[in-house]
N, C-alpha and C positions, 0 to 999 in steps of 0.2 A: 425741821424739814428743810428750810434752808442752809443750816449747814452740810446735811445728808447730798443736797443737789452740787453744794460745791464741793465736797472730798470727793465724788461723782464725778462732776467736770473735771476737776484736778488729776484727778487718776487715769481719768480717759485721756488725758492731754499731756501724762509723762508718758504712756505707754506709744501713742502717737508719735512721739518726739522721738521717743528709745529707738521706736523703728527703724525712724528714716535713717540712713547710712548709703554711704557708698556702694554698686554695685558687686567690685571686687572685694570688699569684705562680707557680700551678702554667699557668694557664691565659697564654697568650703572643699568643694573638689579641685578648683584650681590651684597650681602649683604656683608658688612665691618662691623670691630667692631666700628668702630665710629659710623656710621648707626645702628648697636645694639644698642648701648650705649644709642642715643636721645629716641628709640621707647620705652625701654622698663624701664625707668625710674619708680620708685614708684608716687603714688598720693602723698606723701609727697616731693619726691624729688621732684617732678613738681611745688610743690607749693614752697617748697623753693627758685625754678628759677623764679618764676613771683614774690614773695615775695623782694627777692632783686632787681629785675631785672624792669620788662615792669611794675609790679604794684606801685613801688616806695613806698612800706611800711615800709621799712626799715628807710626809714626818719624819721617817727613819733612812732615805734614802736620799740621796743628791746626786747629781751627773758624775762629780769627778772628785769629790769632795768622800772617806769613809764617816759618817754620823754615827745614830745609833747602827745602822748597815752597809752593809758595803757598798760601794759607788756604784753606779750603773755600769762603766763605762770596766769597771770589775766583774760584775756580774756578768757583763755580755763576754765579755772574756773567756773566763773558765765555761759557761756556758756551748760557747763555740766550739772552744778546745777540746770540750770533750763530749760534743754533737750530741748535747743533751736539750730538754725540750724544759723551758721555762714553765710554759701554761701548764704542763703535766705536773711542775712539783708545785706550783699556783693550784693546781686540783688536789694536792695530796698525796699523788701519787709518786714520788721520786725523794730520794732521799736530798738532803743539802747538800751543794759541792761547793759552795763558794767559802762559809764560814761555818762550820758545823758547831762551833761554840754559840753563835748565834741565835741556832736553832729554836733555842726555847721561846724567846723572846717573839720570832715569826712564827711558831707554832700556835699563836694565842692568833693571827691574823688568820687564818685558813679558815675560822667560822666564817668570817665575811667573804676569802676569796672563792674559798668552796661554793657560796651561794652565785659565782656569775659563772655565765655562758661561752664554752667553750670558744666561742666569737671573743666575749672580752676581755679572755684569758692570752687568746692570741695575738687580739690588739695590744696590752698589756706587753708584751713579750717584745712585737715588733719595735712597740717607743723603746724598749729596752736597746733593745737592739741598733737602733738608732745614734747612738751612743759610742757603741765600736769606731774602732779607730783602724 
């Protein structure tokens, strides 16, 4: 019975503890600068966090540097030149103009790029773009 009364007090007196906190971490609608910081990111910056990050382009790609693919600073290139739309071939939709031997190799990429948001297709496009000289 007495061990029962103190795993009892004991539980009651972590939950107690847990509670107390500061007002502005209690309250979940107000906005933080961290909370600024993620919304209001550029379409560039956006793309440069899917760019290294969830799209794993960074493996095959580099600013100025050809890798396994052509530089960005290539890509925005011919891209421009021929006022073509990146996020559209990032959908599937356009054939390659930068290195069509390549193709194959970024064809195994479009299951992943297919799954994002015309948004982070275009963020995507813009860091690309970024790049241009």
């Amino acid at each position: 019975m007495k061990t029962t009364i103190k795993l009892l007090a004991f539980a009651v007196f972590a939950l107690i503890l847990g509670s107390c906190g500061k007002k502005e971490d209690q309250d979940f609608n107000k906005s933080t600068p961290e909370k600024a910081a993620t919304t209001t990111l550029s379409p560039t910056e956006k793309g440069k966090e899917i760019f290294e990050g969830k799209g794993t382009c960074a493996t095959c790609h580099k600013p100025d540097v050809k890798v396994i693919g052509p530089s960005l600073i290539d890509i925005s290139k011919i891209y421009k030149e021929k006022n073509a739309s990146i996020a559209t071939f990032l959908k599937g939709d356009e054939k390659p103009l930068v290195d069509p031997t390549q193709f194959e190799v970024m064809k195994a990429n479009f299951a992943l790029t297919k799954t994002f948001t015309d948004e982070e297709r275009e963020s995507l496009e813009a860091y690309i773009h970024s790049f241009s000289k």
